[in-house]
C-alpha positions, -999 to 999 in steps of 0.1 A, spaced: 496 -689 278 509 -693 243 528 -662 229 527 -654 190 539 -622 173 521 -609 144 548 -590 121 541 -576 86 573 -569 66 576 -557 32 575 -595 20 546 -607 34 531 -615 69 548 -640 96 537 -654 128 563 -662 153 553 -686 181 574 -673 213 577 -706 230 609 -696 248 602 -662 262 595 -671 298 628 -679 299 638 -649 291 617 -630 316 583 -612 316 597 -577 317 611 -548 294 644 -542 313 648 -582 313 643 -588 278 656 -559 260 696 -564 267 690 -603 252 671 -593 224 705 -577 202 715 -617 209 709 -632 180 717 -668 196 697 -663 225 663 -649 208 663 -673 179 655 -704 206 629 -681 220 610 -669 192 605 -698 163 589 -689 128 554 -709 130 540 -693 95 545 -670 65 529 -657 36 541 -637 6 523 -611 -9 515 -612 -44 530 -582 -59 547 -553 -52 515 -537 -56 498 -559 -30 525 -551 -5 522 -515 -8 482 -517 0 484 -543 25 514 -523 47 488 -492 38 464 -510 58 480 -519 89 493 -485 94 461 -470 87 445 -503 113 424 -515 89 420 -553 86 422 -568 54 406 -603 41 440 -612 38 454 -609 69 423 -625 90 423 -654 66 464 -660 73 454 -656 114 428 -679 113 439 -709 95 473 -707 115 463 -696 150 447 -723 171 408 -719 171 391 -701 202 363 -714 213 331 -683 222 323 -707 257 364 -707 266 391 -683 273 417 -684 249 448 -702 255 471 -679 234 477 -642 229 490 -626 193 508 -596 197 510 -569 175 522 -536 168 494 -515 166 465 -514 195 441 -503 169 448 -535 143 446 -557 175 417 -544 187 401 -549 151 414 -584 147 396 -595 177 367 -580 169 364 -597 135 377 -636 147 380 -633 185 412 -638 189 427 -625 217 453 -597 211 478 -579 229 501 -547 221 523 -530 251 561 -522 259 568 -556 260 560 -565 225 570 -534 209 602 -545 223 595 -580 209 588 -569 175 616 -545 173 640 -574 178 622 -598 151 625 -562 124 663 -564 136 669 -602 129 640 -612 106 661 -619 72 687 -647 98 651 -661 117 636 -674 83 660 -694 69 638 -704 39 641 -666 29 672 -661 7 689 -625 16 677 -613 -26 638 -621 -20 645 -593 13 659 -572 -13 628 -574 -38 612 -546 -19 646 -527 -19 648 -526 -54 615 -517 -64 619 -489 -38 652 -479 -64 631 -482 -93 606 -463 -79 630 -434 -70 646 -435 -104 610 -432 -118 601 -399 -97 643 -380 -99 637 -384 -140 601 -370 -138 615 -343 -116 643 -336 -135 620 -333 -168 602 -306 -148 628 -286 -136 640 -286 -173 610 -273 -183 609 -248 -153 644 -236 -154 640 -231 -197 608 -211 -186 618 -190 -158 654 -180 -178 637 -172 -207 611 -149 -180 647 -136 -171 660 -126 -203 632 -105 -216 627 -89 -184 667 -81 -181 665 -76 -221 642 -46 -215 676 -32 -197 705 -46 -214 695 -66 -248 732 -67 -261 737 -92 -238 719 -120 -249 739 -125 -283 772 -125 -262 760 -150 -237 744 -179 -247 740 -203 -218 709 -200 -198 728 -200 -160 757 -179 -174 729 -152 -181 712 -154 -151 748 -149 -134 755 -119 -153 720 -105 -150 724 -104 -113 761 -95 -112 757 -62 -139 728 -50 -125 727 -19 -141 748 -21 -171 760 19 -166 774 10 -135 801 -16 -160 834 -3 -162 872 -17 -174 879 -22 -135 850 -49 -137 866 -71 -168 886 -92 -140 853 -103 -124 836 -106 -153 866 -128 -169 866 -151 -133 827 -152 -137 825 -166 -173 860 -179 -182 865 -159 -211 884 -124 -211 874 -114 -242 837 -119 -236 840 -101 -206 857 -68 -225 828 -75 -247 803 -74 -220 817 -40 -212 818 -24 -248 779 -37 -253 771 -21 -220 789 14 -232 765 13 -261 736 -6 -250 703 7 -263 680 -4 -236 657 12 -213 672 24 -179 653 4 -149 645 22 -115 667 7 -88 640 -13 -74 629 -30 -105 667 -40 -109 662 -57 -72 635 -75 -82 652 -88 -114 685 -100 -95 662 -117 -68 644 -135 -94 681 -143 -111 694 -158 -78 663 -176 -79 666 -193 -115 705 -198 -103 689 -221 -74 670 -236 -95 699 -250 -121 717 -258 -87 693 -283 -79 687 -292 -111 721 -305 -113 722 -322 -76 695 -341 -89 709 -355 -122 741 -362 -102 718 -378 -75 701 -397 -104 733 -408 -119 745 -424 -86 712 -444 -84 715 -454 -119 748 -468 -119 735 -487 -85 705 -504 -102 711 -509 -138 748 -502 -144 751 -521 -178 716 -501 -191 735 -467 -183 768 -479 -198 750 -491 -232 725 -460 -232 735 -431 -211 719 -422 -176 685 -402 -189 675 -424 -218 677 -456 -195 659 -437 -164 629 -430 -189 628 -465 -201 625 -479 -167 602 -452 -152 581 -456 -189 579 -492 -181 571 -491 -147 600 -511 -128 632 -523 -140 617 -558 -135 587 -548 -161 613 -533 -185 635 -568 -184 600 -587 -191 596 -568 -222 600 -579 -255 625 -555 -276 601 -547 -304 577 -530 -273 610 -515 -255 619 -498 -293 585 -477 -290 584 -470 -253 575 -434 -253 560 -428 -282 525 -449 -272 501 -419 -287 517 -420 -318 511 -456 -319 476 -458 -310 471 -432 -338 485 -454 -361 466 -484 -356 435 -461 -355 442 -442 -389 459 -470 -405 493 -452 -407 530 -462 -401 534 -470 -365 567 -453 -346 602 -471 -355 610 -454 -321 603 -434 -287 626 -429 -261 662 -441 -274 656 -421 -300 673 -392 -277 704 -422 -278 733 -404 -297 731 -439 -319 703 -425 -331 711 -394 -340 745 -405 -355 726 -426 -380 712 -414 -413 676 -414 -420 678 -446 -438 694 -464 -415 678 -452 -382 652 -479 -379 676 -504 -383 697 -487 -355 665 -486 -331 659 -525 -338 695 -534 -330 698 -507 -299 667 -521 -285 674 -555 -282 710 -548 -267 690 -527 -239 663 -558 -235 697 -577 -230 713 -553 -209 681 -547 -186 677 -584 -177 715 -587 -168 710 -558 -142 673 -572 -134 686 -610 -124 722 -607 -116 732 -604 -85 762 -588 -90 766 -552 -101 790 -550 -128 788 -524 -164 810 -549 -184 785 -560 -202 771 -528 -213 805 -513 -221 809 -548 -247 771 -542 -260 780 -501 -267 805 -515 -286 787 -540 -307 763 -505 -312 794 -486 -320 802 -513 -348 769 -518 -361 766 -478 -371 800 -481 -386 788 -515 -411 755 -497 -417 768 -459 -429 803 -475 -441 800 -512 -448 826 -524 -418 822 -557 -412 816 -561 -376 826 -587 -348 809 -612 -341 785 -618 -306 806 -643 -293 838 -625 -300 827 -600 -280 809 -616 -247 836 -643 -244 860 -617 -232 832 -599 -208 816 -634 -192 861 -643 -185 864 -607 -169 830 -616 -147 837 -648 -142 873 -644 -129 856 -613 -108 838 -644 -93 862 -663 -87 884 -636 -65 852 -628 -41 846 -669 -41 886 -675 -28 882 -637 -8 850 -655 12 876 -686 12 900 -674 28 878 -654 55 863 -680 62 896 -702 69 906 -671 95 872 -678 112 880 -712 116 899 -706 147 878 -684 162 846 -694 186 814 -712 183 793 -680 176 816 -668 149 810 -703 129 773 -700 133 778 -667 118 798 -682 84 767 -698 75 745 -669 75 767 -661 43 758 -690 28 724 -676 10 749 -651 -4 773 -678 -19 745 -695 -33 734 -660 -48 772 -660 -64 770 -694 -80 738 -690 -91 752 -657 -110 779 -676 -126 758 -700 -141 735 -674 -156 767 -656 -168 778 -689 -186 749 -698 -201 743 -659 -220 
């Protein structure tokens, strides 16, 4: 009896038509120490049919479904008009396997054919997850990558929401702090400006009688300023605020050491988001800083959706109530929404800042389809576009002529493409070392093929911006 294996990646759905496995042998213990073979499994177990999923959209709902065991149209229609057809009067001559009893189950029930899930394919399938992206060869390594990246975008999108909110909740919660604490020691809110700095010295002083000259060193360590800290202690000497009972103070260092936390995080998350950032859209960051180019992408949806836009709809992103309004009242639609947090902006007087948001927005619609289709992470080109920004506030608030495009890219697409060049002669001259070695090592070398493809492929798209 015919084996095929049903598998359902993040790409699409493939059959696999085991037509070696009794080779192999029947049970776990047999197959499971060939299965990490790469040489041996791919002459058992042949791709027989794939097909993609739509979007990334499409994927999400259709891997939904399988966990879940539900059946979709989709995935009947790609059984049946690849699977052999079963006969009602016959016994089927093939099995499928799959991962889950309850999807098999389902699937038979809907076409009739035959389905089988035990040890022995989860064992199966766990070997095509391991070695799926070198078993299709039509499947370049970037298209297994497509789910990869909208996964990035897609945690760039929540960190920025989440770090909005903790903005909003840390701003709240200190300012909770300082009027409570205020009640106590109100002095100390002109000396100290900085929200976590307060909530530090709210739960360090305490109560502010307790504040002597002996405590200036740890205030000094705490705050990084000696004369703030004698300050601290002359306001406290003189303070006019309300004493607190001992357990009121308790509750209002607890609730310090709380907002503290908070900031904490807060910070491990922009870092966090900074790191992911400079991963996904390196030239986007270096042309507009981390947060302006995280709410652009997660405002647009993807950093594919942002890279599709057109520059006069990436200039308003953000501000899309204010534009509505204007089309309804007939006013002056929005010269700008979210780069208008860009420093550019703000550098630029108020005649000039539209003219800043055009230019700035089609350098990011640039910058965002370099990081979108190349496959090589680099910030060059966002460092060369900043300064084409830099150049373009300086002609339009003091007349300095600027350089031209070319002038300034020809030197960024020679850095990348001599960057190119090193990895090409680097893969070269590994590959000339594996030249000696055995069999398995050379069918290896042209599994790293799809990458240099990927490589030249760059190069050209360098060239040609």
């Amino acid at each position: 009896m015919a084996l095929y294996l049903l598998f359902e990646s993040a790409s699409g759905y493939a059959l696999f038509h085991a037509s070696g496995i009794r080779k192999i042998g029947q049970t776990v213990d047999a197959v499971r120490p060939t299965l990490l073979d790469l040489k041996r499994f791919s002459k058992a177990v042949k791709l027989a049919r794939f097909t993609p999923f739509l979007s990334a959209v499409d994927a999400t709902n259709q891997c939904n479904a399988v966990s879940e065991g539900i059946t979709t149209d989709e995935l009947v229609n790609f059984l049946v008009l690849n699977l052999p057809k079963v006969k009602e009067w016959k016994k089927g001559k093939f099995t499928v396997g799959v991962a889950q009893p309850k999807v098999g189950s389902r699937i038979t029930e809907a076409t009739g054919i035959p389905c089988q899930s035990d040890d022995y394919i989860q064992e199966l399938l766990g070997a095509v997850r391991l070695h799926f992206g070198q078993l299709f060869d039509q499947l370049k390594p970037y298209d297994l990558e497509n789910y990869s990246r909208a996964s990035a975008d897609n945690m760039v999108t929540q960190t920025i929401l989440l770090l909005d909110t903790l903005d909003k909740g840390v701003n709240f919660f200190t300012m909770r702090v300082r009027e409570w604490y205020g009640w106590h020691f109100p002095e100390l809110v002109k000396i100290v400006n900085d929200n976590y700095l307060y909530a530090k010295l709210a739960k360090f002083v305490a109560n502010k009688s307790d504040l002597s000259e002996k405590d200036i060193p740890a205030l000094a360590d705490l705050i990084g300023d000696e004369d703030k800290a004698k300050e601290i202690v002359e306001a406290a000497k003189v303070s006019t605020g309300q004493d607190l009972s001992p357990v009121d103070l308790i509750n209002v260092q607890q609730f310090a050491q709380r907002v503290m936390n908070l900031s904490e995080y807060r910070k491990n998350i922009y870092e966090y988001l900074v790191t992911k950032m400079n991963d996904i859209a390196p030239n986007l960051t270096s042309l507009i800083g981390v947060r302006v180019g995280a709410q652009l992408i997660s405002n647009a949806g993807s950093l594919s959706n942002l890279a599709k836009l057109p520059s006069s709809t990436l200039q308003i992103l953000g501000a899309e109530k204010a534009l509505r309004r204007a089309l309804k009242t007939g006013g002056n639609t929005p010269k700008y929404g979210h780069i208008f947090h860009s420093s550019f902006i703000g550098r630029a007087s108020t005649k000039n800042k539209g003219r800043m948001a055009r230019y700035l927005a089609s350098k990011c619609s640039m910058a965002s389809r370099i990081d979108c289709y190349s496959d090589m992470s680099s910030s060059i080109f966002g460092e060369k576009m900043r300064e084409q920004v830099e150049e373009r506030l300086d002609f339009c608030e003091k007349d300095v002529a600027s350089r031209k495009n070319l002038d300034v890219m020809n030197p960024a697409i020679e850095g990348m493409t001599n960057r190119v060049s090193e990895e090409d002669d680097a893969q070269k001259e590994n590959g000339w070392k594996k030249e000696s070695n055995s069999k398995a090592d050379d069918d290896a070398m042209h599994l790293d093929k799809p990458a240099m493809h990927s490589t030249l492929c760059t190069r050209l798209a360098i060239v040609e911006l």
